[in-house]
FILO-876632 format. One record per residue (C-alpha): residue number from 1; x, y, z. Coordinates in Angstrom, 2 decimals. Layout:
<marmar><i>NUM</i><u>X</u><v>Y</v><w>Z</w></marmar>
...
***
This chain:
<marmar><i>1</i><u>14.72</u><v>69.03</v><w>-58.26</w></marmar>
<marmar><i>2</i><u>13.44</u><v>72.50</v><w>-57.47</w></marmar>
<marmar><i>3</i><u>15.79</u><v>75.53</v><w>-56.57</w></marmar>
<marmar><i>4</i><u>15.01</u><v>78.45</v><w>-54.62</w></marmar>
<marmar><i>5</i><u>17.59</u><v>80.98</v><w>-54.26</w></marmar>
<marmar><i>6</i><u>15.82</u><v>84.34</v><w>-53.37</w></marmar>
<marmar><i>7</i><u>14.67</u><v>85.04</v><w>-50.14</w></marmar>
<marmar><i>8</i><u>12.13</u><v>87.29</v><w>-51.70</w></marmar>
<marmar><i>9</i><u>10.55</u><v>83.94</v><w>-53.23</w></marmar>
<marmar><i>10</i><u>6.76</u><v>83.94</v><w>-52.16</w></marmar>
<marmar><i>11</i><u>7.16</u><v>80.49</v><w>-50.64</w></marmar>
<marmar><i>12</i><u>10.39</u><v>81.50</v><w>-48.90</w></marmar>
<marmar><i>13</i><u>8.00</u><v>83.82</v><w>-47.41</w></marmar>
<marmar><i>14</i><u>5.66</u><v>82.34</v><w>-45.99</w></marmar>
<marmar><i>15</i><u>7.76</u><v>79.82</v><w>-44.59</w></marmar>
<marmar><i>16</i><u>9.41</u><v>82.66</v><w>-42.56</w></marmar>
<marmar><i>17</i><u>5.64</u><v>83.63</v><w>-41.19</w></marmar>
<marmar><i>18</i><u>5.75</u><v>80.34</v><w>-40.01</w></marmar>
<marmar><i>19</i><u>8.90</u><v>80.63</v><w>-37.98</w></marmar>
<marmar><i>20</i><u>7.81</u><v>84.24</v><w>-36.69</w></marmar>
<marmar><i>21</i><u>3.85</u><v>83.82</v><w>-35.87</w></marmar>
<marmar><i>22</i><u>1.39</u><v>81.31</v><w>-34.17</w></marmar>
<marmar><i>23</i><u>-1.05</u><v>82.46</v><w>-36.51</w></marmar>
<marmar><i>24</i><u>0.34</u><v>81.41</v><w>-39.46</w></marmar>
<marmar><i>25</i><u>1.03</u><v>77.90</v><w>-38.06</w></marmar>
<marmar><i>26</i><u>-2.69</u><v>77.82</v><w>-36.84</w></marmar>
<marmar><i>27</i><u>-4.14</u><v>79.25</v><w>-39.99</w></marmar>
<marmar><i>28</i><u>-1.69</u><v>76.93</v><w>-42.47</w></marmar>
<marmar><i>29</i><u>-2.16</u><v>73.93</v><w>-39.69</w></marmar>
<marmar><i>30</i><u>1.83</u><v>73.63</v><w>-40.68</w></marmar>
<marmar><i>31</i><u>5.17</u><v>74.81</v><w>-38.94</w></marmar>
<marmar><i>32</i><u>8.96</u><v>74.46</v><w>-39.59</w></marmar>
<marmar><i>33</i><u>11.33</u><v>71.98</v><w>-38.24</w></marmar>
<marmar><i>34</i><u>15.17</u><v>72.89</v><w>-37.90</w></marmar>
<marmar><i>35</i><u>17.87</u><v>70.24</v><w>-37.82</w></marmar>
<marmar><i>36</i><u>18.84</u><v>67.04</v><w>-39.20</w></marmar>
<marmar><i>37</i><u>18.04</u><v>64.87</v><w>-35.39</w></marmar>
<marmar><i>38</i><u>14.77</u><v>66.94</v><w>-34.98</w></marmar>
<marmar><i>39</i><u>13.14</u><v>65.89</v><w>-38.47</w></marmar>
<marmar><i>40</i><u>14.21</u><v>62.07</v><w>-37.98</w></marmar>
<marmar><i>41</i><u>12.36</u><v>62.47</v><w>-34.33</w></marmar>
<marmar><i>42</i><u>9.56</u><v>63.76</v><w>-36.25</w></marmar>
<marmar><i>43</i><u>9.07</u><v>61.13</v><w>-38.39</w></marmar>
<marmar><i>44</i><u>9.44</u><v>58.62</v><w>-35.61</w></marmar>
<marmar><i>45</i><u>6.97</u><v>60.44</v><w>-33.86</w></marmar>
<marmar><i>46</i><u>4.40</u><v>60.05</v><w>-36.63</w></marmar>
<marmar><i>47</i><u>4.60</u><v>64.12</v><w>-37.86</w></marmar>
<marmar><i>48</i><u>3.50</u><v>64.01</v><w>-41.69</w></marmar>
<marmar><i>49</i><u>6.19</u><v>66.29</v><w>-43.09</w></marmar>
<marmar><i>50</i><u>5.16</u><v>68.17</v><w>-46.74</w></marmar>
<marmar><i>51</i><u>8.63</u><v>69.17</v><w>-47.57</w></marmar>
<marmar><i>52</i><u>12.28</u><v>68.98</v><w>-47.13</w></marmar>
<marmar><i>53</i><u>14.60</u><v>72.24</v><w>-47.86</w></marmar>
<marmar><i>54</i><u>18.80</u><v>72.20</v><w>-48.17</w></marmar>
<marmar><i>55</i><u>21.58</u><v>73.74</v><w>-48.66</w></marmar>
<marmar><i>56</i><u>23.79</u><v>71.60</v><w>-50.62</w></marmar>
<marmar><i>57</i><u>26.99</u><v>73.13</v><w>-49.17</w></marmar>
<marmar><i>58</i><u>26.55</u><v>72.16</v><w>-46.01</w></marmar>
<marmar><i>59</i><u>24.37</u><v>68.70</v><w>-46.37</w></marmar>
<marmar><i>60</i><u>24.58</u><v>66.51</v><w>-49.46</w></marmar>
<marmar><i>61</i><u>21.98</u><v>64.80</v><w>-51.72</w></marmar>
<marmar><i>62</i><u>23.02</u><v>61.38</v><w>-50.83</w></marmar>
<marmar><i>63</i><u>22.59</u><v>62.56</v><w>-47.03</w></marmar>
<marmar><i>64</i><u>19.21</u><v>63.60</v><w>-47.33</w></marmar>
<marmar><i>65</i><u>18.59</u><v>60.27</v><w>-50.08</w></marmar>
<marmar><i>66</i><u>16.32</u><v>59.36</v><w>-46.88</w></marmar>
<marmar><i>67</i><u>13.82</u><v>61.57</v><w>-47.57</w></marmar>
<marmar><i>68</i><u>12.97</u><v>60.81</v><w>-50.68</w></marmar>
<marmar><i>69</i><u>9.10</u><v>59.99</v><w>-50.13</w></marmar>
<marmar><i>70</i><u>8.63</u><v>63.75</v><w>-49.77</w></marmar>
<marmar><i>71</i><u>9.19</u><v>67.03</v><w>-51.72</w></marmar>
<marmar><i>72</i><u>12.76</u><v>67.96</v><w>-51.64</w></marmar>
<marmar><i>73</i><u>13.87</u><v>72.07</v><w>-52.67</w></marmar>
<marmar><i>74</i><u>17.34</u><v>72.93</v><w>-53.02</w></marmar>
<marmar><i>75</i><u>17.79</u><v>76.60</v><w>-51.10</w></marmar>
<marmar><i>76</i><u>20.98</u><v>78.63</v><w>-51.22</w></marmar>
<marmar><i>77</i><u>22.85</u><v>79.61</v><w>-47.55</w></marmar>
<marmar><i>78</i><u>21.45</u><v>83.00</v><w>-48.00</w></marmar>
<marmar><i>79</i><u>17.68</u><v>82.00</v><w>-47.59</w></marmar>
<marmar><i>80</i><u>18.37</u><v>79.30</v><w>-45.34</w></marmar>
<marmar><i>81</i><u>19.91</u><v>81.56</v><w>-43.03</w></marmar>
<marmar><i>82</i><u>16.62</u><v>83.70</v><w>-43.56</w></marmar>
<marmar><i>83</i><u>14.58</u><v>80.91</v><w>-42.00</w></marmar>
<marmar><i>84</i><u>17.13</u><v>79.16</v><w>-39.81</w></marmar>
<marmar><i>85</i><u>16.04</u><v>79.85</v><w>-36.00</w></marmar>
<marmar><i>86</i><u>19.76</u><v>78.59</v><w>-35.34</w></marmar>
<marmar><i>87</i><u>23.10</u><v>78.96</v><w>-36.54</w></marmar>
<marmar><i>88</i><u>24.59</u><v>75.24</v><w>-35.44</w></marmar>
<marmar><i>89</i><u>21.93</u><v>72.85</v><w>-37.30</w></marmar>
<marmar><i>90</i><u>23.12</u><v>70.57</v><w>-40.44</w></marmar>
<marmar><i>91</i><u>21.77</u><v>72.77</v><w>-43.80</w></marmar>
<marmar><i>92</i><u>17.84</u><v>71.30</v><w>-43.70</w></marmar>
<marmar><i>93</i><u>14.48</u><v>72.07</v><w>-42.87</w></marmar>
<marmar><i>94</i><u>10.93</u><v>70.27</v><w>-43.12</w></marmar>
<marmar><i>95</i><u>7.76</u><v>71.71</v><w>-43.05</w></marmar>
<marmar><i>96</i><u>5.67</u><v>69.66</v><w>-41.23</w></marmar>
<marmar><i>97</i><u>1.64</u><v>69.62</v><w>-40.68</w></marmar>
<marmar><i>98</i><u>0.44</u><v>69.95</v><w>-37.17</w></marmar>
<marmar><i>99</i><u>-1.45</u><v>67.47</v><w>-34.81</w></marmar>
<marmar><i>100</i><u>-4.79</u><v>67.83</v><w>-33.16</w></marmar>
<marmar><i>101</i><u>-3.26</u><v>66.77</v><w>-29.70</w></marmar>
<marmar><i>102</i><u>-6.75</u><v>66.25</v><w>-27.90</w></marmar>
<marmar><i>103</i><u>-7.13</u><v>64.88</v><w>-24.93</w></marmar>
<marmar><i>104</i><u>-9.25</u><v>62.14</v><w>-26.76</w></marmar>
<marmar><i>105</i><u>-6.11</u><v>61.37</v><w>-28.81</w></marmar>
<marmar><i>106</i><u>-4.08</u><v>60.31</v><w>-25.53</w></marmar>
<marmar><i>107</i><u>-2.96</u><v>56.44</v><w>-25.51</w></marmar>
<marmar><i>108</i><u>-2.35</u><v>55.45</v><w>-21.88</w></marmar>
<marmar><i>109</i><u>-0.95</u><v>51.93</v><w>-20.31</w></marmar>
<marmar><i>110</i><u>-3.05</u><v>50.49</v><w>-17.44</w></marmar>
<marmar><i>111</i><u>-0.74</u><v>52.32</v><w>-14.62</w></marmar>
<marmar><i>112</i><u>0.17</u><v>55.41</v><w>-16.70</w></marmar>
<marmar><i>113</i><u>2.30</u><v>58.18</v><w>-14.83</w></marmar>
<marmar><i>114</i><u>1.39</u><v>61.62</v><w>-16.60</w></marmar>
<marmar><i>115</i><u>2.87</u><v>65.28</v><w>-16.03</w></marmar>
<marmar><i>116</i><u>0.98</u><v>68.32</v><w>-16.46</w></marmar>
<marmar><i>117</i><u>2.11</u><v>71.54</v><w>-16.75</w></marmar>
<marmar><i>118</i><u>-0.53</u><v>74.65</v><w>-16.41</w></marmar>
<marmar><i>119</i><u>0.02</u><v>77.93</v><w>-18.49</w></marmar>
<marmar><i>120</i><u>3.62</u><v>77.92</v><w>-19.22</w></marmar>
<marmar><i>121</i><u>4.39</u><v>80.80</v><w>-20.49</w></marmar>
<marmar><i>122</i><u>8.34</u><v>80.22</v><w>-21.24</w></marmar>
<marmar><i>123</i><u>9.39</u><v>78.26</v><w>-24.34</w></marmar>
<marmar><i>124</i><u>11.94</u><v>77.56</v><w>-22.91</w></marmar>
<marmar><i>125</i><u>10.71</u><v>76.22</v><w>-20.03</w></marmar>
<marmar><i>126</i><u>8.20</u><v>74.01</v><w>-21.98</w></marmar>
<marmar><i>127</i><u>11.28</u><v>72.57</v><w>-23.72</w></marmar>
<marmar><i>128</i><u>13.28</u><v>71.56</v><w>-20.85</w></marmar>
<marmar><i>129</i><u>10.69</u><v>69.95</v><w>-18.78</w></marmar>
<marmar><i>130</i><u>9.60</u><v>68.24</v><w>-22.60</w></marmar>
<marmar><i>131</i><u>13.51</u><v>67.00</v><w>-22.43</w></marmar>
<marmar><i>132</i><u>12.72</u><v>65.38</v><w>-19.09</w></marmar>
<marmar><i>133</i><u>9.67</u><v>63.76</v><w>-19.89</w></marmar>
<marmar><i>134</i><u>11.21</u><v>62.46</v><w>-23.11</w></marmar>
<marmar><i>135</i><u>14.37</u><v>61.34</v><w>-20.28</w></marmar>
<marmar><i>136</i><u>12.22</u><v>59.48</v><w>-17.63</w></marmar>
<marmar><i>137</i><u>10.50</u><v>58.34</v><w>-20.02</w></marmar>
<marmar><i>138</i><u>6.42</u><v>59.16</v><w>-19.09</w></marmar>
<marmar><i>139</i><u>3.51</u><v>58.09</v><w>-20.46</w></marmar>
<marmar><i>140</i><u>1.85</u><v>61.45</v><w>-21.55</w></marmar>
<marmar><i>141</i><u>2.00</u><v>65.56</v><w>-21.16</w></marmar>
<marmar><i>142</i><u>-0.79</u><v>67.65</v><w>-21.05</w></marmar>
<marmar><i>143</i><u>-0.54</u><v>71.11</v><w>-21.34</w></marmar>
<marmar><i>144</i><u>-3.89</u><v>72.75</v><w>-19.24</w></marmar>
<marmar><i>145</i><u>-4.66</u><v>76.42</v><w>-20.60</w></marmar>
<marmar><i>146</i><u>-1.79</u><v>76.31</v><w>-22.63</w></marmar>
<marmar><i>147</i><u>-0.14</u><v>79.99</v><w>-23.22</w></marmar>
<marmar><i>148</i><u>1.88</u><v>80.09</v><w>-26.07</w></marmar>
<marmar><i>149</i><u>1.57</u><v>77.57</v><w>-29.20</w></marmar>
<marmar><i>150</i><u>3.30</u><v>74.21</v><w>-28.75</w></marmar>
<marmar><i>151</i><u>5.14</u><v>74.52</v><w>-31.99</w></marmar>
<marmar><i>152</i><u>6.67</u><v>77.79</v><w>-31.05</w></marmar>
<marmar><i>153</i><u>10.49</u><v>77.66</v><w>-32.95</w></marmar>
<marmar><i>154</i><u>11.71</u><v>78.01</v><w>-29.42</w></marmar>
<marmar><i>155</i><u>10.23</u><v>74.89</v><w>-28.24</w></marmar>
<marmar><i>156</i><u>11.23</u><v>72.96</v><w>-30.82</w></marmar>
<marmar><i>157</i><u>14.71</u><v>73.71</v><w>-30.26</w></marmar>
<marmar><i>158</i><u>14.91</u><v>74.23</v><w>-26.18</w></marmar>
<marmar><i>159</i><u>13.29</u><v>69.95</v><w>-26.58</w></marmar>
<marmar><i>160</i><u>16.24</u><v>68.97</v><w>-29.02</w></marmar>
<marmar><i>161</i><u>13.24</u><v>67.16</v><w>-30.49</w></marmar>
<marmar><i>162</i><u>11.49</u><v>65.91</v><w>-27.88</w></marmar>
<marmar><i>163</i><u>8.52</u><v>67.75</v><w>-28.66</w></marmar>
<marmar><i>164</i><u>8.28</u><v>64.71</v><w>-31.04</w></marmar>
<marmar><i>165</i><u>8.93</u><v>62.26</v><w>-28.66</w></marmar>
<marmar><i>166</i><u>6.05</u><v>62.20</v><w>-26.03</w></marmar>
<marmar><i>167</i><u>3.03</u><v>61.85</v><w>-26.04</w></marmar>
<marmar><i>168</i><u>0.95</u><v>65.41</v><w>-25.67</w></marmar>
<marmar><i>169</i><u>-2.55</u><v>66.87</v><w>-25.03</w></marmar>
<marmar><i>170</i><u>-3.29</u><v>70.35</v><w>-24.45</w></marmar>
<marmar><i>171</i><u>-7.02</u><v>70.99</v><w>-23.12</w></marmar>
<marmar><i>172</i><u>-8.43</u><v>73.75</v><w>-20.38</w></marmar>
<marmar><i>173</i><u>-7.65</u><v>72.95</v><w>-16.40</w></marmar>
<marmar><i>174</i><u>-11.49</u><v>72.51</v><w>-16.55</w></marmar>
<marmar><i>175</i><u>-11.08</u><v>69.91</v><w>-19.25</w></marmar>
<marmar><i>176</i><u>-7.84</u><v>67.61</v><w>-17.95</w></marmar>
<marmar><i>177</i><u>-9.26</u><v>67.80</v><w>-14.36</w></marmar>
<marmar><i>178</i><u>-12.23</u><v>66.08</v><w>-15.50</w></marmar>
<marmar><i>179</i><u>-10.21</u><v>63.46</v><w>-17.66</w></marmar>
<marmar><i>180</i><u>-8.09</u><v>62.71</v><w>-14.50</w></marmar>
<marmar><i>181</i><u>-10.60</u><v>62.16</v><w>-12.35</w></marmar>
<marmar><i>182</i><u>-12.86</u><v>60.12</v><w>-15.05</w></marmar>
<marmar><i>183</i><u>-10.07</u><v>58.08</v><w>-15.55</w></marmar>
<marmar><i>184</i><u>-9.07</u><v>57.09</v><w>-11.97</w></marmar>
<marmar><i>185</i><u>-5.64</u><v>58.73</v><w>-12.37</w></marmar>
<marmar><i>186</i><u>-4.44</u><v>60.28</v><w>-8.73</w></marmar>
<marmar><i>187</i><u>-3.12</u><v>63.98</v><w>-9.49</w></marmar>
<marmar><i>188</i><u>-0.68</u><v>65.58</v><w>-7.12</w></marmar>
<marmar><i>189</i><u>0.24</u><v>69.82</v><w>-7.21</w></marmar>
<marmar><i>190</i><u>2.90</u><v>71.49</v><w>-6.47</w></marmar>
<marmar><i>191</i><u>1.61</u><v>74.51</v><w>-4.36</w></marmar>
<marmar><i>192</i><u>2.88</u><v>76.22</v><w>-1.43</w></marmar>
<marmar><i>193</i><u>-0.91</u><v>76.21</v><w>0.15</w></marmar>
<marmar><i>194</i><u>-1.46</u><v>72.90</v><w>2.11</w></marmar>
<marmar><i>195</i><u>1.05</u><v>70.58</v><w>0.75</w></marmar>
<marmar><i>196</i><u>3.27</u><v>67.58</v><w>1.97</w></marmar>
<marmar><i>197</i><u>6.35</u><v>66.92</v><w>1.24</w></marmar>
<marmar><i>198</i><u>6.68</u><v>65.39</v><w>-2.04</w></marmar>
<marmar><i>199</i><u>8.65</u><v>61.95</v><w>-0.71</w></marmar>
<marmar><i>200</i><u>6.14</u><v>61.25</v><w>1.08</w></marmar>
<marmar><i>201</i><u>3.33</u><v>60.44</v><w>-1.42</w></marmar>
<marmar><i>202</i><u>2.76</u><v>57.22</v><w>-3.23</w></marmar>
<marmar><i>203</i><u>3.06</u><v>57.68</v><w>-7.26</w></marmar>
<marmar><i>204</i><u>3.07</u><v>53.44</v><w>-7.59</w></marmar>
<marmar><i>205</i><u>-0.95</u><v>53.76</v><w>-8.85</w></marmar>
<marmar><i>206</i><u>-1.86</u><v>55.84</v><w>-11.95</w></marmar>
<marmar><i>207</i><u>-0.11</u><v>59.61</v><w>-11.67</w></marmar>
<marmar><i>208</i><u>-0.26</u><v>62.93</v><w>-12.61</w></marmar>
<marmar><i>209</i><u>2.38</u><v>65.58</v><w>-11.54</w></marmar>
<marmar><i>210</i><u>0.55</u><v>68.93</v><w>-11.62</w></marmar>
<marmar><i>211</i><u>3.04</u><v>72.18</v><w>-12.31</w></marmar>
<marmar><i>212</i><u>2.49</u><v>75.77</v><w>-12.78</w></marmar>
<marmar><i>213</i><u>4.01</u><v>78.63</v><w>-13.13</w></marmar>
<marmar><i>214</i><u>6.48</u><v>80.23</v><w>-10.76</w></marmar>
<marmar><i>215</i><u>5.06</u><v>83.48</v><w>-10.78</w></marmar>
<marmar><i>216</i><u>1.46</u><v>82.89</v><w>-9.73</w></marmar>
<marmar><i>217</i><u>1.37</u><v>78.75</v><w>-9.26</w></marmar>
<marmar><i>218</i><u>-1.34</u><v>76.50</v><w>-9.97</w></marmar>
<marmar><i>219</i><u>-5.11</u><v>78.11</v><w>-10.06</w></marmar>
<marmar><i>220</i><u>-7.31</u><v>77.19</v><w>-7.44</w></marmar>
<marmar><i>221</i><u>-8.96</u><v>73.81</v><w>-9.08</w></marmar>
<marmar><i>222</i><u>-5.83</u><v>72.32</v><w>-8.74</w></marmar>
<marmar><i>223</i><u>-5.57</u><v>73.21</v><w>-5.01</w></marmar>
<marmar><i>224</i><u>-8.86</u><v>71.71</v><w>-4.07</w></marmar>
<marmar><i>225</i><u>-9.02</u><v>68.95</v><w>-6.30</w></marmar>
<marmar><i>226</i><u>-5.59</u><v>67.56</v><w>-6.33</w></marmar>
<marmar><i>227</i><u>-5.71</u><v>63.87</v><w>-4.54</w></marmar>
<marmar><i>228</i><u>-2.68</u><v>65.54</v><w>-2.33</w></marmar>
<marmar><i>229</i><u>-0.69</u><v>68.92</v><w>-2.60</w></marmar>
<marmar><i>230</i><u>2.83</u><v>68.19</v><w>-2.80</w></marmar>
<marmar><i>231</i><u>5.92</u><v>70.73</v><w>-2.13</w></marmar>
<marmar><i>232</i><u>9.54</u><v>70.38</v><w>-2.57</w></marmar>
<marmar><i>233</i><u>11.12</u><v>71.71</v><w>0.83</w></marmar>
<marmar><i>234</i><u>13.24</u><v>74.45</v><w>0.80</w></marmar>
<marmar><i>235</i><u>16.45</u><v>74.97</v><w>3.02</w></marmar>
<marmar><i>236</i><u>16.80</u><v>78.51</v><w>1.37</w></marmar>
<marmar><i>237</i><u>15.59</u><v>81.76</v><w>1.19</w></marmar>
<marmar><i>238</i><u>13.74</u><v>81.10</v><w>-1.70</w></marmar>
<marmar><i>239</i><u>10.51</u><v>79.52</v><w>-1.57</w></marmar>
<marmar><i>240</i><u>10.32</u><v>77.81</v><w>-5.38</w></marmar>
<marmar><i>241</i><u>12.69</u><v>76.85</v><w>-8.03</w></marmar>
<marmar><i>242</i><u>12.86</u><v>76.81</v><w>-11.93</w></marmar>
<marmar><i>243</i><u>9.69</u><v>75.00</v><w>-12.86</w></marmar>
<marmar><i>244</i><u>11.45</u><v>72.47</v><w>-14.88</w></marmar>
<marmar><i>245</i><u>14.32</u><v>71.42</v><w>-12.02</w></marmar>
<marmar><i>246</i><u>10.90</u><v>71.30</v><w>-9.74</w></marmar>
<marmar><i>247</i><u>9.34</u><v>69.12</v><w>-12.40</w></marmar>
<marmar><i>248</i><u>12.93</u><v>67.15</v><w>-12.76</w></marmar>
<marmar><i>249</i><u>13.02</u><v>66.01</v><w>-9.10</w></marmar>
<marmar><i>250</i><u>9.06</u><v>64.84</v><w>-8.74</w></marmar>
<marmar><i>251</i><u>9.34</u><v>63.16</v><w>-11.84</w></marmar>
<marmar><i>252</i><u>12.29</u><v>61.28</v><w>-11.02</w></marmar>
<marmar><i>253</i><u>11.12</u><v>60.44</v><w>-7.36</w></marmar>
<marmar><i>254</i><u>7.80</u><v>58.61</v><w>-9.21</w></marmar>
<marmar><i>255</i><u>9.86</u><v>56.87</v><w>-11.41</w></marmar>
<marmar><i>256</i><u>12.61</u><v>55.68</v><w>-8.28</w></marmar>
<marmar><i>257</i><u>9.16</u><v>54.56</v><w>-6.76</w></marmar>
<marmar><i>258</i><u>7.90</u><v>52.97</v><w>-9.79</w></marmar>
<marmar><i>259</i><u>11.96</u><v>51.64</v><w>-10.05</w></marmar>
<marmar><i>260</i><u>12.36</u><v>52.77</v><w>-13.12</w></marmar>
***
């Protein structure tokens, strides 16, 4: 089995441009994946992983026996600690090989609901609403005019995996309005501008929830295309919430009207 034991290791390296810069991932079509739960979600979600790293300290051989099909490289705590994005996970890491995640790629059931989420900017963010759509249980994500790169560390994490779990696109707004509309699937926005309450709406037929950012909201094509403009009322002083407790509640309402 191979050791590695100096973070100055050329390998070591690059593995650490992969946890710092979207470039790297793009340019190597690869990125790292943190945590015992995360790597089996990966696998089940049909990620081709290259290699497995661990720290025998803290995870044993016969623990990571599972992995066997792929290349497996003892590190010491000092590197992984180098490359760990987090301080809690079990001792491994997996370098995995990206996806293509076209819209072209997408799998959908006859009566599909969807959520789409346009220019993100938050990790974090990304992640959460990524935990609900693994939670409800939808049929695909599409991330329209995505701003930062889907395998960002952050991501990974914020999703406990579930980045791994769904089903996920990213194309232009341009691009997934088209698909929607080509493939008979209704599309409702959030917006402020001209909207109905969201309980109001019937998500029974094939869905998509349209989300943007809080800052500026959805661009304009999604204001005059939608097949309705939805909003969540407010009681407040406030006139939007978190995008992902937005996304939360008109996710849930489809799937109360779809019972679950």
């Amino acid at each position: 089995m191979k050791q590695i034991f100096s973070v100055q290791n050329s390998f070591i390296k690059s593995l650490l441009q992969l946890q710092e810069k979207a470039k790297a991932r793009k340019q190597s079509g690869t990125f790292l994946i943190e945590g015992l739960r995360e790597i089996e979600l990966a696998i089940k979600g049909n990620y081709e992983l290259e290699t497995i790293l661990f720290v025998p300290e803290i995870i044993t051989e016969k623990q990571i026996s599972k992995f066997s099909n792929f290349q497996i490289i003892e590190i010491s705590k000092e590197v992984y600690q180098k490359l760990a994005y987090r301080d809690t996970t079990e001792g491994i890491l997996a370098v995995a090989k990206t996806k293509t995640l076209g819209l072209s790629d997408l799998k959908l059931p006859k009566n599909p609901l969807i959520v789409v989420m346009e220019a993100i900017e938050k990790p974090g963010n990304i992640g959460a609403m990524l935990r609900t759509c693994d939670a409800a249980k939808v049929d695909a994500v599409i991330i329209a005019n995505p701003k930062t790169d889907l395998y960002n560390p952050n991501i990974i994490r914020s999703s406990v995996g579930c980045l791994f779990t769904n089903q996920i696109a990213t194309a232009s707004s341009e691009e997934v309005v088209a698909f929607l509309i080509e493939n008979n699937i209704n599309f409702y926005s959030a917006t402020l501008q001209n909207s109905t309450a969201y309980h109001t709406q019937n998500y029974n037929t094939p869905t998509a929830l349209v989300v943007g950012t809080e800052a500026t909201g959805l661009s304009q094509i999604w204001r005059d295309k939608a097949t309705q403009n939805i909003i969540i009322p407010m009681q407040g002083e406030i006139d939007s919430m978190n995008v992902s407790v937005a996304a939360a509640i008109l996710i849930f309402e489809a799937k109360r009207q779809r019972g679950f």
